[in-house]
Every structure is written in C-alpha cells, then in structure tokens.
ZADO-201745 format. One record per atom (N, C-alpha, C): residue in one letter; x, y, z. Coordinates in nm, 2 decimals, m for minus. Each point is the difference from the previous one (the first is absolute). Example, Ala and Ser with C-alpha at 12.3 -4.5 7.8 and 13.67 -1.06 7.14 Angstrom:
2
residuo,u,v,w
A,1.32,m0.57,0.78
A,m0.09,0.12,0.00
A,0.09,0.12,0.00
S,m0.04,0.11,m0.07
S,0.09,0.11,0.00
S,m0.08,0.11,0.08
END
This chain:
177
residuo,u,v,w
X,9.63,6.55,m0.41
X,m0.13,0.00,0.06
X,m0.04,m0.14,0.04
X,m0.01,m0.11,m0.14
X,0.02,m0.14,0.11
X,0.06,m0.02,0.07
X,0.13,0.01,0.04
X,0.07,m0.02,0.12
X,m0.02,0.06,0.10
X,m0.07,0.11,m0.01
X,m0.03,0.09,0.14
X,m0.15,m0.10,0.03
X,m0.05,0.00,m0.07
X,m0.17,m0.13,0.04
X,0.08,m0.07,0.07
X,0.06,m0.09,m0.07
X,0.03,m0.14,0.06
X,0.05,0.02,0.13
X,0.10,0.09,0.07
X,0.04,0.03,0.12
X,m0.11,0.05,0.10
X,m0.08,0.08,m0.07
X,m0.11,0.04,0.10
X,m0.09,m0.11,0.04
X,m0.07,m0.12,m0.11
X,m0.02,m0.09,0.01
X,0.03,m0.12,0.09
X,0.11,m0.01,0.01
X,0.08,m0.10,0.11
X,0.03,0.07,0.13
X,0.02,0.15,0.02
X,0.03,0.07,0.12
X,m0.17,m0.01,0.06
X,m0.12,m0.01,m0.06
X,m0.14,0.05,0.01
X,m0.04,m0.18,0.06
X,0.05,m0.10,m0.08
X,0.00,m0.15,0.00
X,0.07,m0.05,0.17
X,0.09,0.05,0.01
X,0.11,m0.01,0.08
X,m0.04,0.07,0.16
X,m0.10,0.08,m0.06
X,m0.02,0.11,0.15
X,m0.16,m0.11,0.07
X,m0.08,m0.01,m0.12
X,m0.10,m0.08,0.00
X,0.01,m0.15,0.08
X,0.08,m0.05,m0.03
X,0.03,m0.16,0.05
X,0.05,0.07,0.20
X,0.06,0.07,m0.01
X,0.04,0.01,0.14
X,m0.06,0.07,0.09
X,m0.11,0.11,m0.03
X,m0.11,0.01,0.07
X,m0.07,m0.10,0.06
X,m0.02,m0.06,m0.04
X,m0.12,m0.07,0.01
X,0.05,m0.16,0.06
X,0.13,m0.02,0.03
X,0.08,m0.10,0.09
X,m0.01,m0.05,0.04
X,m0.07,0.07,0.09
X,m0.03,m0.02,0.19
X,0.10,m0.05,0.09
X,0.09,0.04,m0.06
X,0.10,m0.06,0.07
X,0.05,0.12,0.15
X,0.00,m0.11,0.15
X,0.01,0.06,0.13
X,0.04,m0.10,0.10
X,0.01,0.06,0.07
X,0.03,m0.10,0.13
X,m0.08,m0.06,0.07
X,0.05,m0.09,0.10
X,m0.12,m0.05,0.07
X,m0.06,0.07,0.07
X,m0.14,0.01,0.01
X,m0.04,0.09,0.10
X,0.06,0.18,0.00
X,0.00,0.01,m0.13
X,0.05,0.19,m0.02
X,m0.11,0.05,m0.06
X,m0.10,m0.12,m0.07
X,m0.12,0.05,m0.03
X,m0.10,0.00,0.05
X,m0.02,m0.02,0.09
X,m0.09,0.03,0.09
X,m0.06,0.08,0.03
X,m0.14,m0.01,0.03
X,m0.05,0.15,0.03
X,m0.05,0.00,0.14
X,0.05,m0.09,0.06
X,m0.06,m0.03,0.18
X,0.02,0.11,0.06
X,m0.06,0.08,0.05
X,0.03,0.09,0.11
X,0.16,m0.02,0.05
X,0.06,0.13,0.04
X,0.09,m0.03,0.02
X,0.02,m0.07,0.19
X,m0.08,0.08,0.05
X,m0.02,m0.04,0.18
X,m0.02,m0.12,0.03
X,m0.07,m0.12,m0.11
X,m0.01,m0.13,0.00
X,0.13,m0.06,0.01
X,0.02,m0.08,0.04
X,0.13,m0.06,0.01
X,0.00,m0.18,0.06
X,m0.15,m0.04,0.10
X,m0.04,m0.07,0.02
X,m0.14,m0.06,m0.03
X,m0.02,m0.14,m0.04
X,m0.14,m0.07,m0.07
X,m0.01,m0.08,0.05
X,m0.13,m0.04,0.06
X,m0.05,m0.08,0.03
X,m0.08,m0.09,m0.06
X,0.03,m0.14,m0.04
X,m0.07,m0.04,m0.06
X,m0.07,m0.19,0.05
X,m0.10,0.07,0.04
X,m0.08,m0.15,0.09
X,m0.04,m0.08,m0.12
X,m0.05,m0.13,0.07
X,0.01,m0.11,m0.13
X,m0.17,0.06,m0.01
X,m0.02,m0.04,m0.14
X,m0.09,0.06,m0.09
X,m0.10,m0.11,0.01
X,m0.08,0.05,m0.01
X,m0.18,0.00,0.04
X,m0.04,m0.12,m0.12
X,m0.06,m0.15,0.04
X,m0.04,m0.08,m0.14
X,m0.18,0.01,0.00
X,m0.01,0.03,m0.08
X,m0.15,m0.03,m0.03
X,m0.04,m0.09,m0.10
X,0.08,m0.10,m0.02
X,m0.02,m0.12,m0.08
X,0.10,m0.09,0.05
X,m0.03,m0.13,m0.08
X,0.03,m0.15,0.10
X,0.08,m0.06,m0.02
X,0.13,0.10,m0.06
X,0.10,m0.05,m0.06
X,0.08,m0.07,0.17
X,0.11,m0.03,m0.05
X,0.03,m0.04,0.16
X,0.14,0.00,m0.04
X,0.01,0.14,0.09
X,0.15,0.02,0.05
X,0.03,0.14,m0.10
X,m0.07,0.04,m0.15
X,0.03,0.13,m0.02
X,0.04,0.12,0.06
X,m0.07,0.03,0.10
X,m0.03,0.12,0.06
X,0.15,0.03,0.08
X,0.08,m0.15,0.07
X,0.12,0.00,0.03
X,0.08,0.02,m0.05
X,0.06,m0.09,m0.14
X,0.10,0.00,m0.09
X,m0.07,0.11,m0.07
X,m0.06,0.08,0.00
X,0.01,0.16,m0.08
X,0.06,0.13,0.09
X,m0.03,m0.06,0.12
X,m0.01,0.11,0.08
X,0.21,0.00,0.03
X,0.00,m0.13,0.04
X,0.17,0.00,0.03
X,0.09,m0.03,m0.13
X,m0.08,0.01,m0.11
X,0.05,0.06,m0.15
X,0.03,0.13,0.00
X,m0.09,0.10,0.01
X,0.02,0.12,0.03
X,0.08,0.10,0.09
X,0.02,m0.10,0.12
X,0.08,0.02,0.09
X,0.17,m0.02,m0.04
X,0.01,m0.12,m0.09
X,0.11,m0.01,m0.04
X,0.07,0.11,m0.13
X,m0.13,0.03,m0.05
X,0.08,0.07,m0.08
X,0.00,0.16,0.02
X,m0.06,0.06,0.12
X,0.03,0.09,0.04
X,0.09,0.04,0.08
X,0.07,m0.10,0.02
X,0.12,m0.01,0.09
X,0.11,m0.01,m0.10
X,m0.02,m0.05,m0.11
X,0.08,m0.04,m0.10
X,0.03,0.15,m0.06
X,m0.13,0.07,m0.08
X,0.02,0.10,m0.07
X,0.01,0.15,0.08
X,m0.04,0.00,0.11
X,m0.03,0.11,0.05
X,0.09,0.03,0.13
X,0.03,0.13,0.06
X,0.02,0.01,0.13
X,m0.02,0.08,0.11
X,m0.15,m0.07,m0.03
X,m0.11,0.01,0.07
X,0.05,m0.12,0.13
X,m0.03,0.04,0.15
X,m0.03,m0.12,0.12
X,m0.14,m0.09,m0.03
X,0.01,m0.12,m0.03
X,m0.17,m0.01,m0.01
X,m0.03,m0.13,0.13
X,m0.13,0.09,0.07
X,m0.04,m0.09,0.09
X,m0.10,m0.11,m0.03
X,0.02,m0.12,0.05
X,m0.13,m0.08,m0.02
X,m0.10,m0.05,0.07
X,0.03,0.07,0.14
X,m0.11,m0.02,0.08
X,m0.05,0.14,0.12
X,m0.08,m0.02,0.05
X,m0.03,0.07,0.06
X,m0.12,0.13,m0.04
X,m0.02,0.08,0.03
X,m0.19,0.06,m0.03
X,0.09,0.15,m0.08
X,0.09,m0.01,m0.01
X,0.03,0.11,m0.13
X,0.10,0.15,0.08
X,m0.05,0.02,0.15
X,m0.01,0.09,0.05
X,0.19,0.05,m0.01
X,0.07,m0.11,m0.05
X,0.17,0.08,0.04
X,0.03,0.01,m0.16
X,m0.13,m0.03,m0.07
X,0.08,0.03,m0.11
X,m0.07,0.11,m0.11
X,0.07,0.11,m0.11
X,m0.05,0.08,0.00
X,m0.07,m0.03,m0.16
X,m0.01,m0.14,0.00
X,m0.10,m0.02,m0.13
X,m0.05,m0.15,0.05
X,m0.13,m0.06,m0.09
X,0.03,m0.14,0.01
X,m0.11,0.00,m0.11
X,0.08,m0.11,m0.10
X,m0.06,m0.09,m0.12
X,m0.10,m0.10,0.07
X,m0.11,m0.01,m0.06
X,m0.15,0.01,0.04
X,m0.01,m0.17,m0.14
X,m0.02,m0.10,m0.02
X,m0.04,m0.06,m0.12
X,m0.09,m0.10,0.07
X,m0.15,m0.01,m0.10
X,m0.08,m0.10,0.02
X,0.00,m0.08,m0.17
X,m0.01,m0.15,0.00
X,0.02,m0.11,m0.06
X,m0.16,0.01,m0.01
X,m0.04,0.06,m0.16
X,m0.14,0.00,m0.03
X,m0.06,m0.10,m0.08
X,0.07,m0.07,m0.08
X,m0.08,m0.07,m0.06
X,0.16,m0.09,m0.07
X,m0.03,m0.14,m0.01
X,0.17,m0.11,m0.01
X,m0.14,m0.09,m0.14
X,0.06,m0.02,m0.05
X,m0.02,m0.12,m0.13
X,0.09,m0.11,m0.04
X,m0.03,m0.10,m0.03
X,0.08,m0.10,m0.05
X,m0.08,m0.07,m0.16
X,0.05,0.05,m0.08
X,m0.11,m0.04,m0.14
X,0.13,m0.11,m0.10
X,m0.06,m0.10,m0.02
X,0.09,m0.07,m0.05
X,0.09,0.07,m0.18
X,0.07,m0.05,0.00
X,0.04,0.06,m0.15
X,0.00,m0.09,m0.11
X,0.10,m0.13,0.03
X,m0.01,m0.09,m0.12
X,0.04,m0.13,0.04
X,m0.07,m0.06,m0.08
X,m0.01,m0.18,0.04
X,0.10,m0.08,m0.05
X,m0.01,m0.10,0.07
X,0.10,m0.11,m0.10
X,m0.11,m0.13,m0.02
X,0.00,0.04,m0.17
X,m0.06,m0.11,m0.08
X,m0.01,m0.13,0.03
X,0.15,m0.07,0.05
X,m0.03,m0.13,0.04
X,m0.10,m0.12,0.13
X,0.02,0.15,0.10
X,m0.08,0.00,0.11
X,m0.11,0.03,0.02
X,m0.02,0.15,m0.08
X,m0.11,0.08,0.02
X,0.01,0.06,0.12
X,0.07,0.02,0.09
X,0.03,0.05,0.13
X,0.06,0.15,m0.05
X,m0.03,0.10,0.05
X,0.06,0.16,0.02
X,0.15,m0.05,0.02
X,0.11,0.09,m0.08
X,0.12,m0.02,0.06
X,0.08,0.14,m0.01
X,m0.09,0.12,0.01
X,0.02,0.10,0.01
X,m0.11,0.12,0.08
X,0.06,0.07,0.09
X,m0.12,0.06,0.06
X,0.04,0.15,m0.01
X,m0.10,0.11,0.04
X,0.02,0.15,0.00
X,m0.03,0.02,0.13
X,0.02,0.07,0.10
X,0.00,0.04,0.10
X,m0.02,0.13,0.01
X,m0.11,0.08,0.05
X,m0.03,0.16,m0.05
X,0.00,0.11,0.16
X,0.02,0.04,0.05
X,m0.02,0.07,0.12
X,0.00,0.15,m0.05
X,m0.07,0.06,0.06
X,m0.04,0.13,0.03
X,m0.04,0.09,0.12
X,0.10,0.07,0.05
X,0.02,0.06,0.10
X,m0.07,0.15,0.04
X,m0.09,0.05,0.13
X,0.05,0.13,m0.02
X,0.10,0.04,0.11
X,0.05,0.10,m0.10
X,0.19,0.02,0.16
X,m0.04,0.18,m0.01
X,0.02,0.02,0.16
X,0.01,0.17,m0.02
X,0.14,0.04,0.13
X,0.04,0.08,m0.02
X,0.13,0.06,0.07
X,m0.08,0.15,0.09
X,0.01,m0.09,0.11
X,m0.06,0.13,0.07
X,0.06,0.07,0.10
X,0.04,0.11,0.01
X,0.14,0.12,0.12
X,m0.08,m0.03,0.11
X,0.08,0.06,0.10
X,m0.04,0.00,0.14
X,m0.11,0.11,0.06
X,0.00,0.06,m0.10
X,m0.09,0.10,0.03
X,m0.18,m0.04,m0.09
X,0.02,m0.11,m0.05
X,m0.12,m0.02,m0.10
X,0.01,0.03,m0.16
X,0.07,0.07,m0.04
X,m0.01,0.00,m0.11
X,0.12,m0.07,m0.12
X,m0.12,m0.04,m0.07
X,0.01,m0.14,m0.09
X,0.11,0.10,m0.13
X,0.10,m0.13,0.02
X,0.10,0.04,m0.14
X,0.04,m0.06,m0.09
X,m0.07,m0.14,0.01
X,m0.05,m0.12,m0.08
X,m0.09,m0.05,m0.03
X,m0.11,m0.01,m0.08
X,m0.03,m0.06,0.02
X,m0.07,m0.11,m0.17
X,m0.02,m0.11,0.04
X,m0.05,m0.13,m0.16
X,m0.09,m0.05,0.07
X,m0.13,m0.01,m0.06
X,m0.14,m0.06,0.08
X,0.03,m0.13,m0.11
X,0.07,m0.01,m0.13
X,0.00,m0.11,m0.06
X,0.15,m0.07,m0.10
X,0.10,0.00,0.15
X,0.14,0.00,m0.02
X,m0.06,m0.15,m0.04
X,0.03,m0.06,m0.16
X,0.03,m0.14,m0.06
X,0.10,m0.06,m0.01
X,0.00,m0.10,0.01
X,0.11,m0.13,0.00
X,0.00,m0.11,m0.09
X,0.02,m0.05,m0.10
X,m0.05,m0.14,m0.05
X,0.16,m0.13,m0.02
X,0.01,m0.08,0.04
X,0.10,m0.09,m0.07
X,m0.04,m0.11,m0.01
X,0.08,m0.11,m0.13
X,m0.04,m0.09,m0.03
X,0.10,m0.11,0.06
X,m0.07,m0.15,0.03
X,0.07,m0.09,0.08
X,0.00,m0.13,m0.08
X,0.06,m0.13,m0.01
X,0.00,m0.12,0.01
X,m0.06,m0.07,0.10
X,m0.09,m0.10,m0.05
X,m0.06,m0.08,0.11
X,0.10,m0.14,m0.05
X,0.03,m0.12,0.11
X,0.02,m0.07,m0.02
X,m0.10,m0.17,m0.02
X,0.05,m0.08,0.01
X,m0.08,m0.12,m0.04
X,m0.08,0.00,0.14
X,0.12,0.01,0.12
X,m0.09,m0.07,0.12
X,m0.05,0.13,0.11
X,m0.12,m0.03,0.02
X,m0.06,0.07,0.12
X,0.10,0.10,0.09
X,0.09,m0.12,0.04
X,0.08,0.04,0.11
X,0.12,0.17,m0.04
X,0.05,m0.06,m0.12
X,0.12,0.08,m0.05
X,m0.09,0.18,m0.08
X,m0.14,m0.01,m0.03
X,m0.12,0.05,m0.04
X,0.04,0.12,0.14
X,m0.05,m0.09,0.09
X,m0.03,0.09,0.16
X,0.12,0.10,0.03
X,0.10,m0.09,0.01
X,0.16,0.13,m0.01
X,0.00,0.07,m0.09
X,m0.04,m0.03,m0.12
X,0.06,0.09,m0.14
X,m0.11,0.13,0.04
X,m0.10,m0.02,0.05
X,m0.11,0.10,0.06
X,0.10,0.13,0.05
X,0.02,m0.07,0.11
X,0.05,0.07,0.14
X,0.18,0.07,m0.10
X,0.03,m0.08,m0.07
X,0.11,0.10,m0.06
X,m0.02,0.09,m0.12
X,m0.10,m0.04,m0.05
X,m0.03,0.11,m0.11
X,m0.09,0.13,0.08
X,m0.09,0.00,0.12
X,m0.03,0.11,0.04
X,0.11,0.08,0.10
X,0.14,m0.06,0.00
X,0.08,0.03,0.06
X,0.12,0.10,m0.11
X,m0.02,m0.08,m0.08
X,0.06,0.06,m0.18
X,m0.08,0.14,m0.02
X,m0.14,m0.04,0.00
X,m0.08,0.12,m0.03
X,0.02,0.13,0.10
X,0.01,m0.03,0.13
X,0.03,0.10,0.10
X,0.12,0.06,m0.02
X,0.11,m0.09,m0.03
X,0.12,0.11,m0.02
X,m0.04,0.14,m0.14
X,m0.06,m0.08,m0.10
X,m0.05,0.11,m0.15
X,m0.05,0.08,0.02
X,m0.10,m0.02,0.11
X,m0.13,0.08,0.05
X,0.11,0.14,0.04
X,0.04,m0.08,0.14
X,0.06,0.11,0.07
X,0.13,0.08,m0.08
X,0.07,m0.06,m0.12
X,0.07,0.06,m0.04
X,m0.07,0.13,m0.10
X,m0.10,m0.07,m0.05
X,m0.11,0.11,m0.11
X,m0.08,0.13,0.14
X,m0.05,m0.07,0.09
X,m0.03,0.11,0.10
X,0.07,0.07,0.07
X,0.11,m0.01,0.00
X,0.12,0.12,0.11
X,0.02,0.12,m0.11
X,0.05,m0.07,m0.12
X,0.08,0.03,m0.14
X,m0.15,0.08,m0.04
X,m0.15,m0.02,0.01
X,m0.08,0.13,m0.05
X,m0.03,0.07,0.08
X,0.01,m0.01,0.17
X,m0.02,0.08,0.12
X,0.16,0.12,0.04
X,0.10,m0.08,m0.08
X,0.11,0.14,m0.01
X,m0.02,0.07,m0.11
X,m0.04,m0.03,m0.12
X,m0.02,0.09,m0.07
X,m0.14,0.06,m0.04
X,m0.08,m0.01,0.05
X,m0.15,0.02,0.02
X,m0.04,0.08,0.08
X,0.08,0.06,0.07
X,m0.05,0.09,0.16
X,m0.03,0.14,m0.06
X,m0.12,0.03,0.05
X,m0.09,0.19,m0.01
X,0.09,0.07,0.03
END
C-alpha cells in the first residue's frame, strides 16, 4: 500500500510540474485574431519632457515584433493598409535618485520610471489590447562628469525601451480577449 502512495504521489507530482510549464512556441500562443497579420505601429505619443523616449520605445517595439512575431509591422503611415495598429502614449517618465556616494555626496545611482497607456486596435475599431497603465522602471549609473551623465541618459532609456518592449509584446501575446 506504501508503494502504491509513493507512485501515485510522484505520477500526481510529475503531472503537476508539467501543466503548468508554459512551455510553446513563438507566437503559438497568441490569441490575435487570426485575419490580423499586419501592425501598425506609429511612434508613440510623449506627454512628458523626457527627450527622445517616445522614439527609442516606439522603435523598441518595433524591433521586437519583428523579432518575435510574424506579424508585417508598419511604421508609418495613418493605419489604413494595416489591419491593426498599436496605439502607445508616454504618460508620466520619472527620474528619482537611489543612492549616493558618501565621499562626494553627489547621486551615483538613479531610477528611471515610465508608464505607458498602449491599446491594440483592428481595423474595424475594435480594441484587443488594451494597458491604460503599462509600467516600466530601471536602475542606472551616473557618472562623475556632466557630460558622460548626458549619454548614460540617452542609453539607459534606450536599455529601458528594449525591457519595455520585450515585457509589452510578451503580455499583449498572451493577454488577448
């Protein structure tokens, strides 16, 4: 009778761990309509003063939906040849320092926060995406000088755009109504 437990136990253990996997292909999980096939995705709308987010998110997204998907994705034009188009406005960007260095007293660590809303909308109007409060946050190094400060900017919100866009494609394939 213990031997018969212990086997049910591990066949019960065994069935458990592999449910629950998730293991698939690229783009097999998807719930996109199947008639979609092309996306449009215009550079995304900034309502804050970041400078140059709205770009490096937008051609973040683009990269990686070309990467994961095979999906045609357009990036310009008013939407009309394509039979979706990803919609994102750049709502609110932060920069809050994290931690200092004692000797200087100068910040030498910063947080950078963005929050997006993105919606996926068909050609016919109706919405099959959509995040009024798609979040982003990464942490960066400042350096000593001004100058090296200003680039490490421009590449950490370039860093953050690829995460962004990898965390946003990766919950808009498996997130669809």
């Amino acid at each position: 009778m213990r031997r018969v437990l212990q086997v049910g136990a591990a066949a019960l253990a065994l069935a458990l761990t592999t449910m629950g996997c998730g293991y698939h292909q690229v783009g097999a999980a998807a719930h996109i309509p199947a008639n979609v096939r092309t996306l449009e995705v215009p550079i995304f709308v900034s309502k804050v003063q970041g400078y140059n987010t709205e770009t490096a998110f937008t051609q973040a997204v683009v990269r990686e939906l070309n990467t994961r998907t095979s999906y045609r994705v357009l990036t310009s034009g008013d939407g009309s040849g394509a039979d979706a188009v990803l919609k994102g406005t750049i709502v609110k960007e932060t920069v809050s320092p994290l931690t200092y260095d004692s000797s200087s007293g100068q910040t030498s660590s910063y947080l950078v926060s963005v929050t997006a809303n993105v919606q996926l909308v068909a050609h016919d109007g109706t919405v099959l995406y959509k995040n009024d409060e798609f979040a982003w946050r990464e942490q960066y190094q400042s350096t000593q000088d001004l100058t090296g400060f200003v680039q490490e900017d421009g590449a950490a919100v370039r860093r953050m755009g690829r995460d962004f866009a990898e965390a946003l494609v990766g919950d808009m394939l498996e997130s669809f109504r």
